[in-house]
N, C-alpha and C positions, 0 to 999 in steps of 0.2 A: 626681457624688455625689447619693442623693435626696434630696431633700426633707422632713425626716419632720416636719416642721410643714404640708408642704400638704396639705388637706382633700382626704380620697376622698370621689368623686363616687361615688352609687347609686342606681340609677332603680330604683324602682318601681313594679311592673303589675300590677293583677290581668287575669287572662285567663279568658275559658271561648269556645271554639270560632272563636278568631279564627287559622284556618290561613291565611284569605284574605290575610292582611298582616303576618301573625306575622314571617316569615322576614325580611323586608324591612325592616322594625322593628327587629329583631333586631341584624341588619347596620348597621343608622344608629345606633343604640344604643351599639353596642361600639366607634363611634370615637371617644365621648366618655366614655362610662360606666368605671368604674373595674370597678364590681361591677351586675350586672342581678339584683332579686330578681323571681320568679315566683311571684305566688300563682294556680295552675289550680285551677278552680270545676267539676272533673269536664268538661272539654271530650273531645267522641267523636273529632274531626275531626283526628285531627294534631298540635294542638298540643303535645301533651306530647313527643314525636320530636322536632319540629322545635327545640324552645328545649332539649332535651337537646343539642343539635348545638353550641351556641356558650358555648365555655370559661370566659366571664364570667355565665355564668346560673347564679343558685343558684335550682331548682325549690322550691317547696313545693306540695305536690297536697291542697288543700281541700275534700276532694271529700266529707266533713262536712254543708257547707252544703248542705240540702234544699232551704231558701227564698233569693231573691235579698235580701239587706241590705250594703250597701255599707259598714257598720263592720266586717263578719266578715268582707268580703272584702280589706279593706283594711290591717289591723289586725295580723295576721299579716307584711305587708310590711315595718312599722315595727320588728316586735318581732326581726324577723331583722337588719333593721341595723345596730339596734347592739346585736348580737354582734360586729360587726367596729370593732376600737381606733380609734382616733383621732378626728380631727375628721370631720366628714362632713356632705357636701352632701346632700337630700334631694331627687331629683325625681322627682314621680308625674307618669305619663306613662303614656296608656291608648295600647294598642297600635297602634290606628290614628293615633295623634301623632307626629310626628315633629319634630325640632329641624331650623331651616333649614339648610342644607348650609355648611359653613368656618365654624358658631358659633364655633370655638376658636382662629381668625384675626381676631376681632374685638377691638376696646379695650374691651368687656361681657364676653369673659369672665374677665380681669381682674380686670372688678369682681366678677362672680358669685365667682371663688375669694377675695378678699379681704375680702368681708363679713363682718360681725364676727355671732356666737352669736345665733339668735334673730331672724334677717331672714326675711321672708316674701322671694320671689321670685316677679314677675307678669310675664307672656310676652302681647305680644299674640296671641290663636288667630285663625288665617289657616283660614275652611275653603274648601274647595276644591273648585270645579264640577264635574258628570262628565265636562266636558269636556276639565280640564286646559290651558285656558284662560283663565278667569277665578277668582275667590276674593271671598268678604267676608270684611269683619272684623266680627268677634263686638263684642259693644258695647262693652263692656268687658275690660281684661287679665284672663287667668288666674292664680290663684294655685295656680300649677307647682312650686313647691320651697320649701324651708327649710334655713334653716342652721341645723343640728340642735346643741338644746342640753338635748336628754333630755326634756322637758315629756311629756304623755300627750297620746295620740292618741284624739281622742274624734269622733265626727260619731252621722248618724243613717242611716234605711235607705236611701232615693233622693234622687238629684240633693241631695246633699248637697257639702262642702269634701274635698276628695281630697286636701288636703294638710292641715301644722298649719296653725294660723290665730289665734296667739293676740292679746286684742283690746288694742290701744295699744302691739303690740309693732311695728317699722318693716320697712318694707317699701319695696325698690327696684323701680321698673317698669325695662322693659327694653324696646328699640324695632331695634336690629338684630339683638337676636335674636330670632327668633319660632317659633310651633309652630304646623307646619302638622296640619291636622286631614282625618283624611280620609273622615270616615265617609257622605260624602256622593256621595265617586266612585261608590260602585254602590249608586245610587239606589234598585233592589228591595231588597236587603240593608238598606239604612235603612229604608224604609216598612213593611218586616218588624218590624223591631228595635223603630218606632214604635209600630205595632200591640198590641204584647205589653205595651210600657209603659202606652200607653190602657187595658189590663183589666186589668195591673198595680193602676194608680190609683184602676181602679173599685173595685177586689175590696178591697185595702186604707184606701179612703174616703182616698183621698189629696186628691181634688178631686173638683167635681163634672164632668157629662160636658160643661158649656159652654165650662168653663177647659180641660179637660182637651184637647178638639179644640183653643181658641187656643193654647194651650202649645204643640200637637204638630205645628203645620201651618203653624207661622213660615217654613219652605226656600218654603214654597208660595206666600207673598206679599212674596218676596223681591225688590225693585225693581232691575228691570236698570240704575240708573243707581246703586247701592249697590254693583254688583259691579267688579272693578278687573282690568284683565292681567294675570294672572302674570309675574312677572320671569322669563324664560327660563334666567337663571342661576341657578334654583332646582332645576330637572328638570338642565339638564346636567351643574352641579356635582355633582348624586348621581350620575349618568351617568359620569361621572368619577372614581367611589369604586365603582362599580360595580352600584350600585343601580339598577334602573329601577324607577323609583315610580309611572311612566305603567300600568302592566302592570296588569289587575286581574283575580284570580283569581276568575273569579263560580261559586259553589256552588250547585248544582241542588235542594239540600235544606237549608232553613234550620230549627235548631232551636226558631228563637222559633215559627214554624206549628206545630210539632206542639206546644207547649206554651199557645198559644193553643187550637186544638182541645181538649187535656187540661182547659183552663178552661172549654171551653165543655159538656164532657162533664157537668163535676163540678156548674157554675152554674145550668145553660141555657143554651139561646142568646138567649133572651127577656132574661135578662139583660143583653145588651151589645147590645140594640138602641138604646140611644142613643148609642154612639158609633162613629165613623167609621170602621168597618173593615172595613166591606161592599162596599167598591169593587172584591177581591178575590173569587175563588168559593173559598169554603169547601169548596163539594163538591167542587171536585176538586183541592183543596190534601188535603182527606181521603181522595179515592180516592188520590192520591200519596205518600201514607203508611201507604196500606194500611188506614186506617181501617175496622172494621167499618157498613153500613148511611150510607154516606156522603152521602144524600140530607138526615138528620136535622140536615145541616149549613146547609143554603138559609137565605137571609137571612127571617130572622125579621119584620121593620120592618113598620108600616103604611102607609099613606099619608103621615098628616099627620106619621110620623117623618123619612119620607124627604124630605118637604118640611122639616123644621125643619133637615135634615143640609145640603140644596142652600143653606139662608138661611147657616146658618154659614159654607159653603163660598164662596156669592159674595161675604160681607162680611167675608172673615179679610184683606185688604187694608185695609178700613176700620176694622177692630176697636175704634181710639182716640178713633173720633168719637162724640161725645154719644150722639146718635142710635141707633147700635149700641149702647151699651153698655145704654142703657134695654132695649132689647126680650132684651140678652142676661140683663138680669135677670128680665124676665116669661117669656123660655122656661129658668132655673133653676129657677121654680117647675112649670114644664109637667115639669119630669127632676127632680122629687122625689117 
């Protein structure tokens, strides 16, 4: 007989063109999730197909949002869950995250269903090498879920709280069960994704462009004695559910490029000469899109820009030392 005091569990995603890992996700998803909601942000690639394919997705297509803000995209998720009765677990969980494989063989998830109204829930996030090899751990746990007791769901536009979070309400960490993160397996695909947020931040005065390169280039002075083996029972156990999460689907055409270009159309390119996204050729990311006149793309920089990009570059290692931080504040005045 059920249970009808056990809390449905319901993950949480927003999506826009994540076919690379969608399906994969999907499948990991549906053997803990009760209910999967999908909030899609107009994705060209697939994605709408593929999460149409698994009987536990309830779609919503957001395709509304013009500009990227992470309350509009996330907000919608909350307001569909509870349409569905009873008690319920909250976990946002972005498409490239996955729960470690036998989470529901553990003495955590016990406690995760037995938490009383109003608990935050924090996952360590494991991310994961291209190699499939190694992984670090983020500095701190994630706050991945709630046990939902109706409150509003409020945050802001970027890198903002993906779940509730309300302040002096208790919160359980968790330590065997973790959420591996993968956004880091295909490495172009992130430096992509990175790119877009760098002129994201500029165009929206989120930071300036000194924070903006530290923020964005943390994988890059990541200390190999920080990185740890993967447990091999992580890969086989999905191996075993049927998943191979080694597999990475790498896509020849990435939307964050052409929406970079579209910024650079609208800006200049003069404009995002102070941050870090010249390593790439614009021109023939442009000719690759078909861009009209794709030479108007060539790196803009001068000398002594390209020189201030090399200093950021060889001291994102050292970033915390006095030393650096002084001259990071006399080259903010050089980037106003």
């Amino acid at each position: 007989m059920e249970n009808i005091n056990k809390p449905k569990i319901i993950c949480l995603t927003p999506v826009k063109n994540e076919a690379w890992i969608l399906d994969k996700f999907l499948k990991s998803a549906s053997l803990w999730a009760d209910y999967i909601i999908i909030s899609d942000q107009g994705s060209t690639d697939g994605s709408l197909e593929i999460a149409k394919r698994f009987p536990k997705v309830t779609l919503l297509e957001n395709e509304s949002l013009a500009n990227f803000n992470e309350y509009l995209m996330r907000k919608p998720l909350f307001d569909e869950a509870r349409k569905i009765d009873g008690n319920k677990i909250l976990i946002s969980l972005d498409a490239d995250e996955f729960f470690t494989p036998n989470c529901q063989e553990t003495i955590e998830w016990e406690t995760l269903l037995s938490a009383k109204s109003g608990t935050m829930l924090k996952f360590p996030w494991i991310n994961i090498c291209p190699n499939f090899e190694s992984y670090w751990l983020a500095t701190s746990s994630g706050n991945f879920g709630y046990i939902d007791d109706g409150i509003e769901f409020t945050t802001g536009i970027i890198h903002t709280p993906r779940s509730l979070q309300p302040i002096d309400h208790d919160a359980i960490g968790f330590n065997q069960i973790k959420v591996l993160h993968f956004q880091y397996v295909d490495w172009e695909r992130m430096k992509s994704k990175q790119r877009w947020y760098q002129c994201f931040e500029l165009i929206n005065k989120v930071n300036n462009p000194v924070d903006i390169f530290r923020g964005y280039h943390h994988m890059d002075a990541m200390p190999e004695a920080d990185k740890k083996p993967i447990p091999r029972e992580w890969i086989h156990n999905y191996n075993d559910k049927g998943i191979d999460i080694t597999s990475v689907y790498k896509q020849s055409l990435l939307y964050w490029e052409k929406q970079v270009l579209d910024y650079m159309s609208q800006y200049g390119i003069r404009y995002f000469s102070h941050l870090n996204i010249w390593e790439v050729s614009w021109v023939g990311i442009a000719k690759k899109w078909d861009y009209p006149n794709p030479e108007s793309y060539k790196d803009p920089r001068n000398k002594l820009e390209k020189l201030a990009n090399r200093w950021l570059i060889k001291t994102q290692t050292k970033k915390n030392k006095f030393g650096v931080i002084q001259c990071d504040k006399i080259l903010k005045l050089f980037y106003k």
